[in-house]
C-alpha positions in Angstrom: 0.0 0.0 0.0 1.4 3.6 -0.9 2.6 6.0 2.0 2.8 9.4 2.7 4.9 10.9 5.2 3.6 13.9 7.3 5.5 16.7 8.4 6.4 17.0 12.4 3.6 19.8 13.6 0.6 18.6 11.2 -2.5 19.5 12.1 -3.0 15.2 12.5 -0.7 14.9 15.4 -3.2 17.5 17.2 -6.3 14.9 16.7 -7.5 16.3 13.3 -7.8 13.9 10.2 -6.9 16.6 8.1 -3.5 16.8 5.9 -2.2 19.6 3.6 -0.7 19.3 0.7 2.3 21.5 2.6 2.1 18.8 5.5 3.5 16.1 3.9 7.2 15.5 3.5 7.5 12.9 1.2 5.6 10.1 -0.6 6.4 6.0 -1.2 4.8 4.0 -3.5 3.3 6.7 -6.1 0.1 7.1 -4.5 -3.0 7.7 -7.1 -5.5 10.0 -6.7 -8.4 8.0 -5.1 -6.2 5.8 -3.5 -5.9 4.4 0.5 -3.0 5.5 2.0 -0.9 4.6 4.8 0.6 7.5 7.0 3.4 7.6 9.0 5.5 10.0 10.9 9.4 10.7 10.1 10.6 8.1 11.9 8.0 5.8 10.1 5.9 5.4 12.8 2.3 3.7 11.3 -0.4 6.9 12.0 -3.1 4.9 10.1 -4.9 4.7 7.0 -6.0 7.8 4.8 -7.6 9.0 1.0 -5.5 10.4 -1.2 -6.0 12.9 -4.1 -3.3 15.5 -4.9 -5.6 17.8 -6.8 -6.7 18.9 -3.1 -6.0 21.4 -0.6 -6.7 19.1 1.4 -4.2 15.9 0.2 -5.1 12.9 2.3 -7.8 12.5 4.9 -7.7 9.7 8.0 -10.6 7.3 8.4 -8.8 4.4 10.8 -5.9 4.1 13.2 -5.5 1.0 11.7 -4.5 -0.5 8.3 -7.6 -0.8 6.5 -9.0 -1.1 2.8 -12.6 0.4 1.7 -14.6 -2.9 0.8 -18.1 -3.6 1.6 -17.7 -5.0 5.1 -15.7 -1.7 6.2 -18.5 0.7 4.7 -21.4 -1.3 6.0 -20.2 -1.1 9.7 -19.4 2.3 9.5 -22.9 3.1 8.7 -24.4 0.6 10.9 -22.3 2.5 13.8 -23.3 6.0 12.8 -27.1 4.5 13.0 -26.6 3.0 16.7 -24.8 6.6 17.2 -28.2 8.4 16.1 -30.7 5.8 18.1 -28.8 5.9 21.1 -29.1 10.1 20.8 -32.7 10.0 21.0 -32.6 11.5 17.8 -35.7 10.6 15.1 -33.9 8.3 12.8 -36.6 8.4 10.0 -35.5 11.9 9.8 -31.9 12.5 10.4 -29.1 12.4 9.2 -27.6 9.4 9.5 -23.6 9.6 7.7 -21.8 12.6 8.5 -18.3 12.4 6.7 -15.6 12.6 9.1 -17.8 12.8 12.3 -18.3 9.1 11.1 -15.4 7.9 10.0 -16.4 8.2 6.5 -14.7 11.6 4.9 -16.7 13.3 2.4 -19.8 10.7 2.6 -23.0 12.5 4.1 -26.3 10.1 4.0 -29.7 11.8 4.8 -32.7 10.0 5.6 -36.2 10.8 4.6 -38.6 7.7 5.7 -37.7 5.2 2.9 -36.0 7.2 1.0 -32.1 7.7 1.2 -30.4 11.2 0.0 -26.4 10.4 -0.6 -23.2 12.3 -1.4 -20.1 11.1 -1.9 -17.6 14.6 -1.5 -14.3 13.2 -2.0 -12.8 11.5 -4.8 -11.9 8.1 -2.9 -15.7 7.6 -2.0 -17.0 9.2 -5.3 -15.1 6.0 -7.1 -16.4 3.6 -4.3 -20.0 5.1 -4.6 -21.5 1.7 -5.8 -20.2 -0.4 -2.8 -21.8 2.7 -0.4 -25.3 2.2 -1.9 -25.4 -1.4 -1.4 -24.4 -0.8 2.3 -26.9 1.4 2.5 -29.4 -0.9 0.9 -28.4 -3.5 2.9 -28.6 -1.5 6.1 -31.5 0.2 5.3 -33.9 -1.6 2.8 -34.9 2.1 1.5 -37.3 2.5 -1.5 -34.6 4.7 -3.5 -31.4 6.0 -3.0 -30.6 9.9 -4.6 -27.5 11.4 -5.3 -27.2 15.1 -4.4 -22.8 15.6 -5.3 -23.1 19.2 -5.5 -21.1 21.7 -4.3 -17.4 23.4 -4.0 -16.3 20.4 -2.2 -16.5 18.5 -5.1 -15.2 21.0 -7.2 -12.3 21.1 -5.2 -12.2 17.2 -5.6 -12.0 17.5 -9.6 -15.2 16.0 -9.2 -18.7 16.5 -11.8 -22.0 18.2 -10.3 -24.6 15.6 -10.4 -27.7 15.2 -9.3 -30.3 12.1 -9.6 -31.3 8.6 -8.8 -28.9 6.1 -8.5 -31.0 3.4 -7.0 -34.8 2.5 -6.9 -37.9 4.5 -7.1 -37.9 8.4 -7.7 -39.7 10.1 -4.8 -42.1 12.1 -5.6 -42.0 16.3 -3.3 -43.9 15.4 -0.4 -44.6 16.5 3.1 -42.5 16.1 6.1 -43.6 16.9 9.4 -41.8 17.5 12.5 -43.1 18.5 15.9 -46.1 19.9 14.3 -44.5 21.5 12.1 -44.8 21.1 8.4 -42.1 20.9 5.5 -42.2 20.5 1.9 -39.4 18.4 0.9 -38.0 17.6 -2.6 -35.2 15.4 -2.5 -33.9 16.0 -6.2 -34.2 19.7 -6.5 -34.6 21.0 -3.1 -31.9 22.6 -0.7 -29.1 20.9 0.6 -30.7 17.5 0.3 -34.5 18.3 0.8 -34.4 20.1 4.4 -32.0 22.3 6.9 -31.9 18.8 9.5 -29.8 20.6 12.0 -32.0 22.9 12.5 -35.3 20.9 13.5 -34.6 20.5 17.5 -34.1 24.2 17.5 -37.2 25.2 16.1 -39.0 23.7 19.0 -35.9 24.9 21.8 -36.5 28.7 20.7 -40.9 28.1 20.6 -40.3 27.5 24.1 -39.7 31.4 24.2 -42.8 32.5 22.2 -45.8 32.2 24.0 -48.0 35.6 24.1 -45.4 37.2 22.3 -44.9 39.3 19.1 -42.5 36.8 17.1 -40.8 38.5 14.2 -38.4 35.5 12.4 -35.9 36.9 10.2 -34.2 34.3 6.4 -37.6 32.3 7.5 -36.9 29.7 4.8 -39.2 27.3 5.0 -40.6 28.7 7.3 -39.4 26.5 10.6 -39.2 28.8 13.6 -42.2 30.7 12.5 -44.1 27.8 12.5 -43.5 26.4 16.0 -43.5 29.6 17.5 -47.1 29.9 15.9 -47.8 26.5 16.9 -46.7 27.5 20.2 -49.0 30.0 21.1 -47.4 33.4 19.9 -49.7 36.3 19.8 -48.7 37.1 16.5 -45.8 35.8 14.1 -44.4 37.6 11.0 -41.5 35.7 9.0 -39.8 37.6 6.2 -37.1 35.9 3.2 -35.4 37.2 0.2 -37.0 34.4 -2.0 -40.1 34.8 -3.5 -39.9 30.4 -3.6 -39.0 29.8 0.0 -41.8 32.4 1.4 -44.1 30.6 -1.0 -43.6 26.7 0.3 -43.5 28.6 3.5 -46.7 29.7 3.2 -48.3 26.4 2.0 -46.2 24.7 5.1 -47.7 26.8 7.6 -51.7 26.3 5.7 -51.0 22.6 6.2 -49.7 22.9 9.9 -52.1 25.3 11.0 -49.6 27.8 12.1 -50.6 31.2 11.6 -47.8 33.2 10.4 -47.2 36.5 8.3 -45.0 35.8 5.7 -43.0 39.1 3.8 -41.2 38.8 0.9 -38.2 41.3 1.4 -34.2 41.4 2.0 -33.7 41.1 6.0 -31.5 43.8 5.9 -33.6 46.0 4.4 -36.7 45.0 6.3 -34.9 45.2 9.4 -33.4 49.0 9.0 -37.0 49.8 7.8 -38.8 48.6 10.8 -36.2 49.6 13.7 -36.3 53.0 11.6 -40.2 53.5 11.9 -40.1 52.3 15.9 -41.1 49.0 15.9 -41.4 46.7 18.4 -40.9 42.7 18.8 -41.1 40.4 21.9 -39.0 37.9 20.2 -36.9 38.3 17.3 -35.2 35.1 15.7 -32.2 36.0 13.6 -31.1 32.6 10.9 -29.3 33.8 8.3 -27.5 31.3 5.6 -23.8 31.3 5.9 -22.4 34.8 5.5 -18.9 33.2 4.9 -17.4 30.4 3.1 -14.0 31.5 3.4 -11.4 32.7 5.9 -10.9 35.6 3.8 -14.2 37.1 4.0 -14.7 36.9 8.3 -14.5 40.2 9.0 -17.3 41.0 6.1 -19.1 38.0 8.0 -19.1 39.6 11.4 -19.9 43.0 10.0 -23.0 41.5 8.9 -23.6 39.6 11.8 -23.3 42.7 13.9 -25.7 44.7 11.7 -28.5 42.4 12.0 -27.9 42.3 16.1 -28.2 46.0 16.5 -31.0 46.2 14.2 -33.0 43.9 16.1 -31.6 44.9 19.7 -33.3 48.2 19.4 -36.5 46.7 18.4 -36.6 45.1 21.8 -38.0 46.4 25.4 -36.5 45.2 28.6 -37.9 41.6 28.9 -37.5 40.8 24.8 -35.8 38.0 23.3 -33.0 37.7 20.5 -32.3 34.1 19.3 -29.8 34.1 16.8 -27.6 31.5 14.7 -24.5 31.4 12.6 -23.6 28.3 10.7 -20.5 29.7 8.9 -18.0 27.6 10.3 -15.3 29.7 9.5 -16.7 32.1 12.6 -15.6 31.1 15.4 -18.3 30.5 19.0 -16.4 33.2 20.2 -16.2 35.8 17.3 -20.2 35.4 16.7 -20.8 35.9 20.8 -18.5 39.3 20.0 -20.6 40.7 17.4 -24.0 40.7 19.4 -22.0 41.6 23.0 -20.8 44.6 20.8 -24.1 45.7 19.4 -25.7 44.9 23.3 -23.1 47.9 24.1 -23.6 50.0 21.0 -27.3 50.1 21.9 -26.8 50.6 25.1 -28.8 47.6 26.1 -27.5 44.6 28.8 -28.4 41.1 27.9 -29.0 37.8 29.9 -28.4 34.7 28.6 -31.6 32.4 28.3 -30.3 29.4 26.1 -27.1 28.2 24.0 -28.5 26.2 20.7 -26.1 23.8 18.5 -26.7 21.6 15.9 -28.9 18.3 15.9 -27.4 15.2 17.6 -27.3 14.1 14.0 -24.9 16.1 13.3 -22.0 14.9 15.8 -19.3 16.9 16.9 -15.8 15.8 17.7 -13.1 17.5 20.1 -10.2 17.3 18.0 -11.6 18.4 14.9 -13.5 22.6 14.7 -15.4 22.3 11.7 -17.6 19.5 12.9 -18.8 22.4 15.0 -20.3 24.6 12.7 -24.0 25.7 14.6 -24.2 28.0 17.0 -27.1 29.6 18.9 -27.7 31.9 21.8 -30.6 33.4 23.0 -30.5 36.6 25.2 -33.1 38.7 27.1 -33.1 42.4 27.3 -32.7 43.1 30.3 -34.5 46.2 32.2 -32.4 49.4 33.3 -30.6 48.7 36.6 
């Protein structure tokens, strides 16, 4: 088996599974893009067993301290694991997601699952070749009516992988409703986002309801419509939910019809809407901020947290002593602690002190490991205005 050599100081000898193109001091064996790799240190120490592809920022990727090959065994315990992982987390497994690529032990494989159907993509080249021996794992794990490929995305571009989309296994699902808690989702497995719904955010949606009650909910890059939903559902006195897309407040609207939830929904750019109503003096008990990611790049954090700030002071001065914020970021390149920065600094800009209610993160679905950041990529906090002292 070919073997790479990392570079004393890697990021791998730190817990991550990660290695750089500039991490690696020499290779034996001429390794093949696709192929498994062994790694090893500089005195040739075994580190364990890796993909390879060159073409990569990312050069080789660990998935076993030991020296292992990708067959069918390998890939169907892996999945079987990440299931056990998922039932033992209370978490919904009809609904979930079910393979998430290195939190697994399976880089660049994500596997969603919606009822008896399966929604699969294979990221990096070494899986992308061994995509046939994943579905029948997941067949034979599963039994699911159809498997779809979603490989979309710079991931794969940066893998000198094709963008394609469709099924590779079984029956084509038809759009049809999910529901959740009450709530209501349209999901299309083939042409919706991401791979039919936002999964990590489902627990939340009920966690920040909990707030809502008698209040007036305002829920800012709605989507789909989740939070305004279950706050609706919840008992809010009123809920307004705005989004840029004319599509998303549409299946919002027919989401909330088919749940019951009785929500305003505003067509308009969040930014805009939000300097608009804090400019004419208005006034929410609970404002939930959810923006998509404002960064996909190091480069661009500082643009990020600009943003991030602007939205905070916008809807801090739309709140009297005893409102709510709930806000997210799911840009992983922001750190817990740069987000938390950018609404303390609008709290002070507006004069206005805040007490922590709740801390949100992402679905038990979604696992998060120590060593390695970027499995942490959802963050949540919820703060209360607090009255003058």
């Amino acid at each position: 088996m070919p073997a790479i050599t990392v570079q004393p100081r890697a990021r791998l000898f730190h817990g991550h599974v990660w290695v750089y193109g500039v991490e690696i001091k020499a290779r034996f064996g001429d390794p093949q893009p696709g192929d498994v790799v062994q790694l090893q240190d500089v005195r040739g120490k075994q580190l364990g067993s890796a993909i390879y592809n060159p073409q990569s920022q990312i050069t080789a990727r660990l998935f076993s301290y030991r020296r292992q090959g990708l067959d069918l065994d390998f890939f169907t315990r892996r999945i079987q694991r990440a299931l056990r992982v998922r039932e033992e987390a209370g978490v919904d497994t009809a609904l979930c997601r079910v393979v998430w690529s290195e939190s697994d032990g399976l880089p660049g494989v994500v596997v969603d699952r919606y009822g008896d159907f399966i929604v699969l993509q294979t990221l990096t080249l070494a899986m992308a070749r061994r995509q046939d021996l994943i579905i029948q794992a997941l067949v034979d794990v599963f039994q699911p009516r159809g498997i779809i490929q979603r490989n979309e995305g710079a991931v794969r571009k940066a893998e000198g992988l094709d963008q394609v989309k469709g099924v590779v296994w079984g029956e084509t699902p038809e759009p049809y409703v999910v529901r959740h808690a009450g709530c209501a989702f349209h999901a299309d497995l083939i042409e919706g986002q991401k791979t039919g719904l936002y999964l990590d955010q489902l627990d939340n949606y009920t966690h920040v309801s909990r707030l809502a009650r008698d209040r007036r909910v305002l829920d800012c890059f709605t989507n789909q419509g989740g939070f305004a939903q279950a706050c609706a559902l919840a008992g809010a006195a009123e809920v307004t939910a705005v989004d840029i897309s004319e599509t998303a407040v549409a299946q919002a609207e027919k989401n909330a019809a088919i749940s019951g939830a009785g929500v305003r929904f505003i067509t308009a750019n969040c930014f805009d809407f939000l300097k608009e109503r804090e400019s004419s003096g208005a006034e929410y008990d609970l404002i939930i901020l959810d923006p998509p990611s404002f960064t996909k790049t190091k480069s661009s954090v500082k643009d990020a947290l600009r943003g991030y700030k602007e939205i905070h002071l916008r809807a801090l001065k739309m709140l009297k002593p005893g409102g709510i914020i709930a806000t997210f970021s799911c840009s992983h390149h922001v750190s817990k602690g740069e987000f938390h920065a950018s609404l303390v600094e609008a709290g002070v800009d507006v004069k206005k002190t805040l007490r922590r209610v709740a801390t949100y993160t992402q679905r038990p679905d979604h696992p998060i490991l120590a060593s390695i950041q970027e499995t942490e990529y959802l963050t949540g906090y919820a703060y209360e205005v607090v009255a003058a002292w």
